[in-house]
PDB file of N, H, CA, C and O in Angstrom:
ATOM      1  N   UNK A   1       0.835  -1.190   0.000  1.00  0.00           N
ATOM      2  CA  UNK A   1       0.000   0.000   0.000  1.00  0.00           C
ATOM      3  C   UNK A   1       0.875   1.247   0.000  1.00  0.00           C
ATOM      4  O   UNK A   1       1.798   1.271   0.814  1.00  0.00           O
ATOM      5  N   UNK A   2       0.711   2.206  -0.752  1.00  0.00           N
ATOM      6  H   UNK A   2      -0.039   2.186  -1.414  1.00  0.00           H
ATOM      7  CA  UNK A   2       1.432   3.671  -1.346  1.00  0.00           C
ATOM      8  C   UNK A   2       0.709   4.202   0.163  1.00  0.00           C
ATOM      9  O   UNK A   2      -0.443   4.010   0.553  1.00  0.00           O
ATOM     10  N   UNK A   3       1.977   5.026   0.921  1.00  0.00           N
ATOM     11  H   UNK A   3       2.912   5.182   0.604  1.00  0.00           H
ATOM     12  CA  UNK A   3       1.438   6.023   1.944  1.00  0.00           C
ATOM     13  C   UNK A   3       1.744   7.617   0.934  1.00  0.00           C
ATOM     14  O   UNK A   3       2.721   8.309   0.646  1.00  0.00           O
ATOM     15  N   UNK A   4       0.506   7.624   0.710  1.00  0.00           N
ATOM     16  H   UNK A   4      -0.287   7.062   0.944  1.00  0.00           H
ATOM     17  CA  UNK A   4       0.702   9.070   0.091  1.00  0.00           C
ATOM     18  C   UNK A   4      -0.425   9.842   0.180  1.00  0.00           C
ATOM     19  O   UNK A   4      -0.999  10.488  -0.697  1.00  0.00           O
ATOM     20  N   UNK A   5      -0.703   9.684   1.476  1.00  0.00           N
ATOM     21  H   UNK A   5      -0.237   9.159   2.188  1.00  0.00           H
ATOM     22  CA  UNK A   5      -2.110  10.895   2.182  1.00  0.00           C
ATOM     23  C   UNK A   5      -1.532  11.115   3.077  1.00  0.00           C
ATOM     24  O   UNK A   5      -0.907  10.252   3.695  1.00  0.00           O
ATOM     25  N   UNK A   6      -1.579  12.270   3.377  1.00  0.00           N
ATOM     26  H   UNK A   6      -2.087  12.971   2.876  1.00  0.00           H
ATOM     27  CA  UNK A   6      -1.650  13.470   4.529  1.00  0.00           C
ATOM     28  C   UNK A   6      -2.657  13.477   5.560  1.00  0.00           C
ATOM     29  O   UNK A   6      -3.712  13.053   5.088  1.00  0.00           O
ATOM     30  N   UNK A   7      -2.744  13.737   6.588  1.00  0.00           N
ATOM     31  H   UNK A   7      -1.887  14.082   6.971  1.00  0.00           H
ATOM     32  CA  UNK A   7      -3.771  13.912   7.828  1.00  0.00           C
ATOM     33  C   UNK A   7      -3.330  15.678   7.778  1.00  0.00           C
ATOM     34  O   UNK A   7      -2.163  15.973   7.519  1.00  0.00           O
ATOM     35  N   UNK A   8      -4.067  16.458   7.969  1.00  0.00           N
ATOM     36  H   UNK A   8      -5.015  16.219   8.179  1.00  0.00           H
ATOM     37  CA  UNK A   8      -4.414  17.736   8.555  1.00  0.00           C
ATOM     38  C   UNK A   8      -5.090  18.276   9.643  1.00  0.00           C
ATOM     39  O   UNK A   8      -6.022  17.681  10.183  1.00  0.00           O
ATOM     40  N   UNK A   9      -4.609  19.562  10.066  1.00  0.00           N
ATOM     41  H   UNK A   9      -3.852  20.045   9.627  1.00  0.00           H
ATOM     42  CA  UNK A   9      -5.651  20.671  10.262  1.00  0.00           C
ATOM     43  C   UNK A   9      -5.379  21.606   9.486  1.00  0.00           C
ATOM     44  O   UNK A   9      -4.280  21.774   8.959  1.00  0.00           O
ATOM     45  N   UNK A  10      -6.660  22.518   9.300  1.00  0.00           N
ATOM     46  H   UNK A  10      -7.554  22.382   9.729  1.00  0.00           H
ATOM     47  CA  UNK A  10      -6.042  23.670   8.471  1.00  0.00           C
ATOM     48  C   UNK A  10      -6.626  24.886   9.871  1.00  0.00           C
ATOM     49  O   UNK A  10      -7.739  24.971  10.389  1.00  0.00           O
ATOM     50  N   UNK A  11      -5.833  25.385  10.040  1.00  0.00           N
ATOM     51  H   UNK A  11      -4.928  25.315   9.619  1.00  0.00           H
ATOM     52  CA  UNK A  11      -5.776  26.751  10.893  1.00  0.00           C
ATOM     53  C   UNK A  11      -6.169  28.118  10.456  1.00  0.00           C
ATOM     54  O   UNK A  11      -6.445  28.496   9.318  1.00  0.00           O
ATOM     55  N   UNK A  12      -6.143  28.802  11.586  1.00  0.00           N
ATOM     56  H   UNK A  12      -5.919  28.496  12.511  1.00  0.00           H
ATOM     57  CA  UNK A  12      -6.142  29.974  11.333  1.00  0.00           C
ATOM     58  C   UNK A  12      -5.524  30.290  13.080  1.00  0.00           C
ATOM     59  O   UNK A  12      -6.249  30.074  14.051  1.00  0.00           O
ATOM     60  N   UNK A  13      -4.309  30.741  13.190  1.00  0.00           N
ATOM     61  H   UNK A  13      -3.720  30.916  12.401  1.00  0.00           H
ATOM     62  CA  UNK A  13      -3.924  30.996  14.621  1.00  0.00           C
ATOM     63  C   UNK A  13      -3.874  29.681  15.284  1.00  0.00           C
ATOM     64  O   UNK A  13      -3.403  28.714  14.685  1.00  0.00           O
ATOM     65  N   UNK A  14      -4.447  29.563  16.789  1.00  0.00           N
ATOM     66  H   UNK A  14      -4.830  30.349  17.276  1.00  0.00           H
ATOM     67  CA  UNK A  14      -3.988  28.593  17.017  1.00  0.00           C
ATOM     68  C   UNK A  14      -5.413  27.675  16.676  1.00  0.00           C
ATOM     69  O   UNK A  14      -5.446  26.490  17.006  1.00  0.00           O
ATOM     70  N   UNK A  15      -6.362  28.203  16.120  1.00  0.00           N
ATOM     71  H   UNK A  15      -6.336  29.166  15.851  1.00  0.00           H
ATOM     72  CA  UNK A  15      -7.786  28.008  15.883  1.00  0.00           C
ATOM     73  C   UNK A  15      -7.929  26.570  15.028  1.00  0.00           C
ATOM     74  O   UNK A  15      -8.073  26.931  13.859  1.00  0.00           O
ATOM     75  N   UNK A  16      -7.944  25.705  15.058  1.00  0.00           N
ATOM     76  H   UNK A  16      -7.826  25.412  16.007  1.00  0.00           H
ATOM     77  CA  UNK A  16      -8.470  24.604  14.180  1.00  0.00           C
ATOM     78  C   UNK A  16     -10.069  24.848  13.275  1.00  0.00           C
ATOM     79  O   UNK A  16     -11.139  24.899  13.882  1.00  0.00           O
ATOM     80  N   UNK A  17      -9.961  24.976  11.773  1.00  0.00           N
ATOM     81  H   UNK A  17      -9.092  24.934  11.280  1.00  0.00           H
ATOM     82  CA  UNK A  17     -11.467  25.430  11.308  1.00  0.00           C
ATOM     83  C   UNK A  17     -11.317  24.209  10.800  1.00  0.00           C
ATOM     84  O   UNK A  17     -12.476  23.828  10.638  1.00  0.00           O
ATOM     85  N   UNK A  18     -10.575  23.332  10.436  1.00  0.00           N
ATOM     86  H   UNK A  18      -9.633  23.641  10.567  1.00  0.00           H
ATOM     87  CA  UNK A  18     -11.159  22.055   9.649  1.00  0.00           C
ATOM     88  C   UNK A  18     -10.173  20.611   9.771  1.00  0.00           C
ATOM     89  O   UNK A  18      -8.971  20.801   9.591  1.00  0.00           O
ATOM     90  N   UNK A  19     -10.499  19.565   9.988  1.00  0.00           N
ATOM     91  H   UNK A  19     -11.476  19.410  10.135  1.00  0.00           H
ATOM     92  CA  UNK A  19      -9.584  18.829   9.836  1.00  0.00           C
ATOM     93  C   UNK A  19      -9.506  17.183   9.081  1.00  0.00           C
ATOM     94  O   UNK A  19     -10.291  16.243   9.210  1.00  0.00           O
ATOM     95  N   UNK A  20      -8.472  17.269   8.419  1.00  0.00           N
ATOM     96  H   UNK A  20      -7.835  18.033   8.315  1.00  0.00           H
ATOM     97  CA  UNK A  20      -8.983  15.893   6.787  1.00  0.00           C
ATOM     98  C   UNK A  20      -7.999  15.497   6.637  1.00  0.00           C
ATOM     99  O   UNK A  20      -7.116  15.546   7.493  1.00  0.00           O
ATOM    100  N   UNK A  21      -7.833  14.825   5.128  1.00  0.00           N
ATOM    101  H   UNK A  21      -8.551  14.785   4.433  1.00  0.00           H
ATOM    102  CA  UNK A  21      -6.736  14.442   4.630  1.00  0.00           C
ATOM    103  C   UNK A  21      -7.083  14.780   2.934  1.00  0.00           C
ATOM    104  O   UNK A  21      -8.088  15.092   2.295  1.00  0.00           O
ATOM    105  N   UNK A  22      -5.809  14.554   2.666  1.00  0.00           N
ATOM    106  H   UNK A  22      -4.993  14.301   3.185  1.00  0.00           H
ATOM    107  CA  UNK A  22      -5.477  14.898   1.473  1.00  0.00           C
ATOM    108  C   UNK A  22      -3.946  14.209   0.753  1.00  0.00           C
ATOM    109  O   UNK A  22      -2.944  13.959   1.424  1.00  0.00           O
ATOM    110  N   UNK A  23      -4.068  13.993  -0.725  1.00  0.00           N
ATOM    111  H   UNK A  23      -4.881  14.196  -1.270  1.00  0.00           H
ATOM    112  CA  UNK A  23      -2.685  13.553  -1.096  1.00  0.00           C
ATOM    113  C   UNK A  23      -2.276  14.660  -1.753  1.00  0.00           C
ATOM    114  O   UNK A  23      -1.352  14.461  -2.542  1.00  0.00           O
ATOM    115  N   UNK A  24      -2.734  15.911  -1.658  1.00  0.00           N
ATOM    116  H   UNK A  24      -3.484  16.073  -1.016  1.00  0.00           H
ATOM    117  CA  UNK A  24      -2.072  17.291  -2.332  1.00  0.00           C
ATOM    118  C   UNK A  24      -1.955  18.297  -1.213  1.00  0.00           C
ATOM    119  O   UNK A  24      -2.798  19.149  -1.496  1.00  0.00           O
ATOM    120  N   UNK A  25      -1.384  18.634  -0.145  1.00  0.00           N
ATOM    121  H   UNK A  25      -0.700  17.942   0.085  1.00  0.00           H
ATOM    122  CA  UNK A  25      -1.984  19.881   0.791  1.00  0.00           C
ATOM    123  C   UNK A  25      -1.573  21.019   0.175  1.00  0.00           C
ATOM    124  O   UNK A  25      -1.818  22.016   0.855  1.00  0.00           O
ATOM    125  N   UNK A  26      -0.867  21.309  -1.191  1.00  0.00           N
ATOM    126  H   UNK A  26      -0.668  20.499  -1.743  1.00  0.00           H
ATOM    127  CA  UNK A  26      -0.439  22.880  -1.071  1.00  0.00           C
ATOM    128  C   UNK A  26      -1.761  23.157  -1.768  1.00  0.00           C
ATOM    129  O   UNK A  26      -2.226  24.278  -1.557  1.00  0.00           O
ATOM    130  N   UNK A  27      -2.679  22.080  -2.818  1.00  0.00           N
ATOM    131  H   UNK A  27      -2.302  21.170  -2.990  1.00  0.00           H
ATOM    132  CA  UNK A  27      -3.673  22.512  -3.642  1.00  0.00           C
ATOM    133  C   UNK A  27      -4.992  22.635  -2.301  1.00  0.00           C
ATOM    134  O   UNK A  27      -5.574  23.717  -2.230  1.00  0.00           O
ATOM    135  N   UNK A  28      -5.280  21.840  -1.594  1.00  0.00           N
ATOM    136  H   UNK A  28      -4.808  20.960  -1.652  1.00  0.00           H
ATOM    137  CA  UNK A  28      -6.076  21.246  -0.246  1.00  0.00           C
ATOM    138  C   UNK A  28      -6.135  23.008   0.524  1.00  0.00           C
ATOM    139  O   UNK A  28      -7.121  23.685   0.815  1.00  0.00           O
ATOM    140  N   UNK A  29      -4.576  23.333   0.675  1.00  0.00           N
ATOM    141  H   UNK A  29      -3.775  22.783   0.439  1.00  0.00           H
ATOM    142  CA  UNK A  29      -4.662  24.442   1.586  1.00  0.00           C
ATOM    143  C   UNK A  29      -5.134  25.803   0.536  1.00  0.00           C
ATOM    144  O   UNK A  29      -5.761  26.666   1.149  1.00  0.00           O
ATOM    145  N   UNK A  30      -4.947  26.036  -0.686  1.00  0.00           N
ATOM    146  H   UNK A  30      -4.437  25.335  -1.184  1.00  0.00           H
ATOM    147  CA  UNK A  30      -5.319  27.201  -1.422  1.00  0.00           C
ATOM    148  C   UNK A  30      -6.862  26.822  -1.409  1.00  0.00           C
ATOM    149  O   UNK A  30      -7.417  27.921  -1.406  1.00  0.00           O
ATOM    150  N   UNK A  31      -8.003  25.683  -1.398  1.00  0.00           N
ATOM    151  H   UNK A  31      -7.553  24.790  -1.400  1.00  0.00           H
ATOM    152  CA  UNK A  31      -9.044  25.358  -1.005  1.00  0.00           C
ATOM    153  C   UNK A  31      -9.909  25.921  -0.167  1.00  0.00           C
ATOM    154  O   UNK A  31     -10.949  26.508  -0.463  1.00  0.00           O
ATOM    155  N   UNK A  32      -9.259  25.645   1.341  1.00  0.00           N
ATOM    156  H   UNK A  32      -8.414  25.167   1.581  1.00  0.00           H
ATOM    157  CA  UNK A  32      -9.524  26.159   2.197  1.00  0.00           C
ATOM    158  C   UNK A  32      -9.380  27.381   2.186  1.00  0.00           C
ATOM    159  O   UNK A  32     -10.392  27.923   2.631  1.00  0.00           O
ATOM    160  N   UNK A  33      -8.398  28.277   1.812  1.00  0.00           N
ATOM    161  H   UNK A  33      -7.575  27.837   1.451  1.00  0.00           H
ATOM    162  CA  UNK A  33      -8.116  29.796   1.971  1.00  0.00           C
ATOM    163  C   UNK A  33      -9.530  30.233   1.176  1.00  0.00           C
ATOM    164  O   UNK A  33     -10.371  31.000   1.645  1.00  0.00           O
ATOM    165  N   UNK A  34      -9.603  29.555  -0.161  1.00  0.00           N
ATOM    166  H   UNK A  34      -8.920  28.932  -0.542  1.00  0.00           H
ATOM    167  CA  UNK A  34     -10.837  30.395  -0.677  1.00  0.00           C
ATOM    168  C   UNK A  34     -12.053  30.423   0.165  1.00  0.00           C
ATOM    169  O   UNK A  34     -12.843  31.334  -0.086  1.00  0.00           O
ATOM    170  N   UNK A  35     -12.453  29.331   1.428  1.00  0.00           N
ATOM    171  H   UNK A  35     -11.812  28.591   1.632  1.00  0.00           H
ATOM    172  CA  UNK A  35     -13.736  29.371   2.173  1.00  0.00           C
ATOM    173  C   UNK A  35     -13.201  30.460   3.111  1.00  0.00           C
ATOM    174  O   UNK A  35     -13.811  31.528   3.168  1.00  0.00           O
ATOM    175  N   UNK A  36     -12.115  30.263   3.840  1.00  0.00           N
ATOM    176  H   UNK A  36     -11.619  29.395   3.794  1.00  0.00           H
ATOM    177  CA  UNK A  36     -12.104  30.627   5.403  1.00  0.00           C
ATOM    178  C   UNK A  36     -11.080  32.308   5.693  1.00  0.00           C
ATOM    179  O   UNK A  36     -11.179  33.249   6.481  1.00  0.00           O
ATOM    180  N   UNK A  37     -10.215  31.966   4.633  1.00  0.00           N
ATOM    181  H   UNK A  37     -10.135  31.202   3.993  1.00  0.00           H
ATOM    182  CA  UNK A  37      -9.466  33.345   3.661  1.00  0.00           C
ATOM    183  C   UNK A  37      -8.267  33.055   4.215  1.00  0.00           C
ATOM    184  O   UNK A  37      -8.079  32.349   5.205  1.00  0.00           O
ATOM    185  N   UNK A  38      -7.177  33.809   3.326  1.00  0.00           N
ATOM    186  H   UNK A  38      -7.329  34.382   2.521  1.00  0.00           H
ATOM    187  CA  UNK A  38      -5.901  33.960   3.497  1.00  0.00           C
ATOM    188  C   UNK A  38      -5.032  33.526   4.447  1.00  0.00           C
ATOM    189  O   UNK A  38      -4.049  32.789   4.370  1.00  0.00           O
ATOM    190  N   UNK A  39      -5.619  34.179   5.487  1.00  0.00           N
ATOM    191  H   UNK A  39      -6.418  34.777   5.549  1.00  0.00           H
ATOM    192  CA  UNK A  39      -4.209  34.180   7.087  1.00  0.00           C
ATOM    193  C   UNK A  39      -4.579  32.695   7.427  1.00  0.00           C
ATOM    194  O   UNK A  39      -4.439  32.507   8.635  1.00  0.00           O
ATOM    195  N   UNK A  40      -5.103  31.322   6.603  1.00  0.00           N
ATOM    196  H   UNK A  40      -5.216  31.475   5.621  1.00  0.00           H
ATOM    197  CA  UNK A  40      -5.332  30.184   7.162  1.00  0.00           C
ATOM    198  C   UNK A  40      -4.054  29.205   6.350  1.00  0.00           C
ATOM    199  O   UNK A  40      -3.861  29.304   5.139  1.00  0.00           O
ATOM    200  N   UNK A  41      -3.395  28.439   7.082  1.00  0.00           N
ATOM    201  H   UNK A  41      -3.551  28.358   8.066  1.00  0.00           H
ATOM    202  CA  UNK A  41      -3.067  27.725   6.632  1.00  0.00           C
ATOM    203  C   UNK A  41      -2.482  25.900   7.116  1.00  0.00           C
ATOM    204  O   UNK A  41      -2.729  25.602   8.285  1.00  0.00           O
ATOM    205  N   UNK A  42      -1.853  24.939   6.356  1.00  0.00           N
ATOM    206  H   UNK A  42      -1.652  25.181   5.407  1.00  0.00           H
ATOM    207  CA  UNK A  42      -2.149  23.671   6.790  1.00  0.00           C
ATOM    208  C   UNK A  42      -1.408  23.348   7.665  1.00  0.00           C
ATOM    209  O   UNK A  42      -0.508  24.187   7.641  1.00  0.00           O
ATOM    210  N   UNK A  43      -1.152  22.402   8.705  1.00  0.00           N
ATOM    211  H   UNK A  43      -1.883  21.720   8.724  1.00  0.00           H
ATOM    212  CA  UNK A  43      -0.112  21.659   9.240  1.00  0.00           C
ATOM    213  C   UNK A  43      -0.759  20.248   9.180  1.00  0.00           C
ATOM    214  O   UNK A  43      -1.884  19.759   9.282  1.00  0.00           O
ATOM    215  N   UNK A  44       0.807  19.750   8.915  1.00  0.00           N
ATOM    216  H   UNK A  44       1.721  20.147   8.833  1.00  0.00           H
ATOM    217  CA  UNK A  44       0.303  18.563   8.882  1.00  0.00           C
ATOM    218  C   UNK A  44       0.467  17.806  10.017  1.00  0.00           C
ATOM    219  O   UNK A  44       1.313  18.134  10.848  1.00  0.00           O
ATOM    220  N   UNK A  45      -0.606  16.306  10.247  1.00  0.00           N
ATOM    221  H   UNK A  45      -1.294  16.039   9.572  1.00  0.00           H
ATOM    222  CA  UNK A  45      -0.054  15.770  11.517  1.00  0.00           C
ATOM    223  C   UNK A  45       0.240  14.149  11.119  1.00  0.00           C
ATOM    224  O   UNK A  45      -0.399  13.152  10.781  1.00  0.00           O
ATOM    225  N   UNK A  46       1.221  14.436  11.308  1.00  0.00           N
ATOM    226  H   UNK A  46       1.740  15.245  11.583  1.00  0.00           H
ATOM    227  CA  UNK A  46       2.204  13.367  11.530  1.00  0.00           C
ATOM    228  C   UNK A  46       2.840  12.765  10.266  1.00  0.00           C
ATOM    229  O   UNK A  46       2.288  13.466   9.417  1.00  0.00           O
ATOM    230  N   UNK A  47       3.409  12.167   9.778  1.00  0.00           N
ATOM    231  H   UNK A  47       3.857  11.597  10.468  1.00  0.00           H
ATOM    232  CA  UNK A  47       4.042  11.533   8.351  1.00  0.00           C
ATOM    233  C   UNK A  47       2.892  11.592   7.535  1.00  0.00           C
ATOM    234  O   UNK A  47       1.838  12.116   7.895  1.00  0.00           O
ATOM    235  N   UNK A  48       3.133  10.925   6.159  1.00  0.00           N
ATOM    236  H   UNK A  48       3.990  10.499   5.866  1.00  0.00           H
ATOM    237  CA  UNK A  48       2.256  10.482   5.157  1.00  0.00           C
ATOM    238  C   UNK A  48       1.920   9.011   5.563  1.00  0.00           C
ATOM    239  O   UNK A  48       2.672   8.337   6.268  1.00  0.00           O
ATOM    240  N   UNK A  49       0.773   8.584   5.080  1.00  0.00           N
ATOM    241  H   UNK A  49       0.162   9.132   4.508  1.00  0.00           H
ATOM    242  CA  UNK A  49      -0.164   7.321   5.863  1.00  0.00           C
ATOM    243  C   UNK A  49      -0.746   6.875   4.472  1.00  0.00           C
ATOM    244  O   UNK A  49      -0.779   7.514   3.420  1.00  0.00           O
ATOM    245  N   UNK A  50      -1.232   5.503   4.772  1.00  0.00           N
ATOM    246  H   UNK A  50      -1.206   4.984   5.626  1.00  0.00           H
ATOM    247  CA  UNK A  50      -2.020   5.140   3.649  1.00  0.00           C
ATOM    248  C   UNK A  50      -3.476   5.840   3.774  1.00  0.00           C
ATOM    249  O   UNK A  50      -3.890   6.508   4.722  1.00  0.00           O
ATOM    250  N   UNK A  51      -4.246   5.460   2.380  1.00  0.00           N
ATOM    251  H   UNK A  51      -3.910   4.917   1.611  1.00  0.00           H
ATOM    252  CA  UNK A  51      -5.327   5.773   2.313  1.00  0.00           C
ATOM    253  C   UNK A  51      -6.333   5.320   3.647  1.00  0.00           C
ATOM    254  O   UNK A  51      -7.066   6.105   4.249  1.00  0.00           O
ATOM    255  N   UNK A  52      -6.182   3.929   3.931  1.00  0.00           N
ATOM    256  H   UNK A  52      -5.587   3.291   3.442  1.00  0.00           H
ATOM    257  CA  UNK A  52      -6.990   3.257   4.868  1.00  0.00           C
ATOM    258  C   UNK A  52      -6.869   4.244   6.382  1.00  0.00           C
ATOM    259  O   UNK A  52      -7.801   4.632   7.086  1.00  0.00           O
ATOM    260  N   UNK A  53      -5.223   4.498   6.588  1.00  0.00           N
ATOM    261  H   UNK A  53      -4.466   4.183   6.016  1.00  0.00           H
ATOM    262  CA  UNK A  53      -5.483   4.351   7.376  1.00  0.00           C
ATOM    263  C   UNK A  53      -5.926   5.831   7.887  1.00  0.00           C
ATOM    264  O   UNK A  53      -6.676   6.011   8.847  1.00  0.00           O
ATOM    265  N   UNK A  54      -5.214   7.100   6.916  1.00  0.00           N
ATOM    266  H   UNK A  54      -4.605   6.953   6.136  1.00  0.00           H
ATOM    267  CA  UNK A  54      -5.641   8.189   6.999  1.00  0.00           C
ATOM    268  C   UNK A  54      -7.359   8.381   7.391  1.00  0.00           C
ATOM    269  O   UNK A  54      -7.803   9.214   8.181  1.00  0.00           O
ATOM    270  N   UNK A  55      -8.170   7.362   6.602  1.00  0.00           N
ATOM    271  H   UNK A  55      -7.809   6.685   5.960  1.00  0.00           H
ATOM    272  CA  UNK A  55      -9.766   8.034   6.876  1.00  0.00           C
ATOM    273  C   UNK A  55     -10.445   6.964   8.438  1.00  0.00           C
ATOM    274  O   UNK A  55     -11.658   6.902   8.637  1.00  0.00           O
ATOM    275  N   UNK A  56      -9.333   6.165   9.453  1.00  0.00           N
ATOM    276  H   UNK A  56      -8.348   6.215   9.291  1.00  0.00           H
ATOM    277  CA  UNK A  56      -9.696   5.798  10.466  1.00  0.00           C
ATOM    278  C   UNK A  56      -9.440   7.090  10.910  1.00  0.00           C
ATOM    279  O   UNK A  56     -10.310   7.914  11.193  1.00  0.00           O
ATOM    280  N   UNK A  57      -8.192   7.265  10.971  1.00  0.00           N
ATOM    281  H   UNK A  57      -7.486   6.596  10.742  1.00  0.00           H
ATOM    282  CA  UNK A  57      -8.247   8.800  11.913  1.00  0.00           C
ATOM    283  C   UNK A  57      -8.791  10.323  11.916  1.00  0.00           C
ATOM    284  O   UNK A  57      -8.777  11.113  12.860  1.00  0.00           O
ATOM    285  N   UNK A  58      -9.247  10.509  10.680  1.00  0.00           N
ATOM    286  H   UNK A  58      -9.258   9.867   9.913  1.00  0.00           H
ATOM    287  CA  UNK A  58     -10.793  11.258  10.165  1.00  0.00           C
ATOM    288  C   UNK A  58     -11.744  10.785  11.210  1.00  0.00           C
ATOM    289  O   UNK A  58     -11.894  11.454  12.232  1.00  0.00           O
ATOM    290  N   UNK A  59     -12.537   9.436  10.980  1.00  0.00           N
ATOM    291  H   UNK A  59     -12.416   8.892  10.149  1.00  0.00           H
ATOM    292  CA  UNK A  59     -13.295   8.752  11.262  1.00  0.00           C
ATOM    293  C   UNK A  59     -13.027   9.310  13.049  1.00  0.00           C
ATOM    294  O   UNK A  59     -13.996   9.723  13.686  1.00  0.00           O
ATOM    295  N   UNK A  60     -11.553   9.242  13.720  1.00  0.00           N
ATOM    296  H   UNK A  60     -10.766   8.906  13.202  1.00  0.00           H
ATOM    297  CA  UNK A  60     -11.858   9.525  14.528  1.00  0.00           C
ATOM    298  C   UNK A  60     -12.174  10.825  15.384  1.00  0.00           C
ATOM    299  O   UNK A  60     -12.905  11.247  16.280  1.00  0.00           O
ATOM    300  N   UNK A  61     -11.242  11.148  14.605  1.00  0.00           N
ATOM    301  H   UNK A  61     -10.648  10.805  13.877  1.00  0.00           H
ATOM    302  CA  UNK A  61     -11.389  12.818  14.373  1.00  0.00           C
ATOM    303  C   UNK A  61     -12.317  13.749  14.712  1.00  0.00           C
ATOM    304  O   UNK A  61     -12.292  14.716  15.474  1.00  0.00           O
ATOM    305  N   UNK A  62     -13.608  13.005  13.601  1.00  0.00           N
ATOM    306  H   UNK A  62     -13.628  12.220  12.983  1.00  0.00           H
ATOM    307  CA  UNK A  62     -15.345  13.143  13.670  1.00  0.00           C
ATOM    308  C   UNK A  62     -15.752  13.263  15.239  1.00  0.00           C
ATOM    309  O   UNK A  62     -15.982  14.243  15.948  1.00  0.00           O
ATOM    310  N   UNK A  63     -15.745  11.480  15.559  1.00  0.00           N
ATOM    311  H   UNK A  63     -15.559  10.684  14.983  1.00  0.00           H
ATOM    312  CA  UNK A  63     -15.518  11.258  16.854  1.00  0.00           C
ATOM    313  C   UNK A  63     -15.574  12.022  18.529  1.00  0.00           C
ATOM    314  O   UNK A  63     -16.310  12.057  19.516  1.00  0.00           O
ATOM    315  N   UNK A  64     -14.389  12.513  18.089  1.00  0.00           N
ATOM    316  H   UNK A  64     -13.791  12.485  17.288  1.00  0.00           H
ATOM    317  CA  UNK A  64     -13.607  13.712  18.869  1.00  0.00           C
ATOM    318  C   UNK A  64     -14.697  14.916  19.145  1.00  0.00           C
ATOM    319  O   UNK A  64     -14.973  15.501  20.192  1.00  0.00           O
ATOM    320  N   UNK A  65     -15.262  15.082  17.679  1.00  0.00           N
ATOM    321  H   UNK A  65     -15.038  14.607  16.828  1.00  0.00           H
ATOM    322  CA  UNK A  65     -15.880  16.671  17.625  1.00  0.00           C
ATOM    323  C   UNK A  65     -15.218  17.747  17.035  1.00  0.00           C
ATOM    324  O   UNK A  65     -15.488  18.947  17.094  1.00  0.00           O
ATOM    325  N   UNK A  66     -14.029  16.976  16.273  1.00  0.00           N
ATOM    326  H   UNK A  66     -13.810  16.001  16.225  1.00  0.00           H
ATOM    327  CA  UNK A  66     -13.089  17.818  15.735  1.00  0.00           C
ATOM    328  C   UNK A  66     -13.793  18.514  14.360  1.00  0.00           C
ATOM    329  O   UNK A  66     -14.092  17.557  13.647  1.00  0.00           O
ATOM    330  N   UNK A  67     -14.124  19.576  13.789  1.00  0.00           N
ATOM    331  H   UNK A  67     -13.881  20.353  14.368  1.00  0.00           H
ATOM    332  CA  UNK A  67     -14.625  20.086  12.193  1.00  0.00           C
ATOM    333  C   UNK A  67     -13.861  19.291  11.172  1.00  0.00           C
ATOM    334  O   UNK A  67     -12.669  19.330  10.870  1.00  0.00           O
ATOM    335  N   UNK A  68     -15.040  18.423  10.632  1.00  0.00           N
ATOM    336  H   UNK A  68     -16.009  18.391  10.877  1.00  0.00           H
ATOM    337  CA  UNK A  68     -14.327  17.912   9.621  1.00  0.00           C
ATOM    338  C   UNK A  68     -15.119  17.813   8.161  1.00  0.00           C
ATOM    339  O   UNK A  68     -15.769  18.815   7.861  1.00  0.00           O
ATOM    340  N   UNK A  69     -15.125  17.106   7.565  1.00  0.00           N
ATOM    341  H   UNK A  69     -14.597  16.292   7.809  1.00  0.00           H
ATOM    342  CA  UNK A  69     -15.922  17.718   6.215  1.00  0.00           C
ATOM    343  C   UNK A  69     -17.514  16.462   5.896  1.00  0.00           C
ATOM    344  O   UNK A  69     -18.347  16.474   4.990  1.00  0.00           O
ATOM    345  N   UNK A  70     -17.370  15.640   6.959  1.00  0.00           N
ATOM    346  H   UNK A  70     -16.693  15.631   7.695  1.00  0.00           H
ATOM    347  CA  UNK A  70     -18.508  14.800   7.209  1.00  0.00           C
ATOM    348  C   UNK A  70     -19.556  15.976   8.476  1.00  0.00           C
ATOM    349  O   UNK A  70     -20.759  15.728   8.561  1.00  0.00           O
ATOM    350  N   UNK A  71     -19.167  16.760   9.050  1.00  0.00           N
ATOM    351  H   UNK A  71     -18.190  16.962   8.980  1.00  0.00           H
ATOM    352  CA  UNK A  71     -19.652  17.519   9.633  1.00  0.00           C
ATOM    353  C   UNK A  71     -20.366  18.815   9.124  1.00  0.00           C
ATOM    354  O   UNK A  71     -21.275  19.443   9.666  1.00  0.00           O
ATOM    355  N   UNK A  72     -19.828  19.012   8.137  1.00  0.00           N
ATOM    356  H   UNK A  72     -19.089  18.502   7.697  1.00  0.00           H
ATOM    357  CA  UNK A  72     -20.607  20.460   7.049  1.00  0.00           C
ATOM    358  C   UNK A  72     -21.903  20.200   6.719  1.00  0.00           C
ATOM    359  O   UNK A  72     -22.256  19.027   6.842  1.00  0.00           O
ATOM    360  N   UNK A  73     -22.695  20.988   6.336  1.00  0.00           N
ATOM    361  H   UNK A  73     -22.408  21.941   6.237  1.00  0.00           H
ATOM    362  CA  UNK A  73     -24.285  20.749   5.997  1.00  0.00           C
ATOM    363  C   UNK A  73     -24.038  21.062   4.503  1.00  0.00           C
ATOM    364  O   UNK A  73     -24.972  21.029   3.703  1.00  0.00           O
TER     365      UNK A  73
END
């Protein structure tokens, strides 16, 4: 299995507005800037992961109560 997804948050300060994955974050983070604007941007957490396992930790993410994109209306 190719680890070539990313886990995120995308910020603004120390503010968490969203948190996902992605196998592109510089395209992922110009994304987000267009909803949330400019002064936001990504960090990533932790290495690159496989697909599987990146959307358990989404999954938990959710969980948590963390903003994530299963959470948007």
């Amino acid at each position: 299995m190719s680890r070539d997804t990313y886990k995120y948050h995308f910020k603004q300060g120390n503010k968490i507005l969203h948190t996902g994955i992605t196998n592109d974050p510089e395209r992922r983070e110009q994304e987000h800037q267009q909803t949330y604007g400019d002064d936001g941007h990504i960090t990533k957490v932790g290495s690159a992961t496989t697909i599987a396992a990146a959307l358990k930790w989404e999954r938990e993410q959710t969980e948590r109560g963390r903003p994530t994109r299963r959470q948007r209306g």
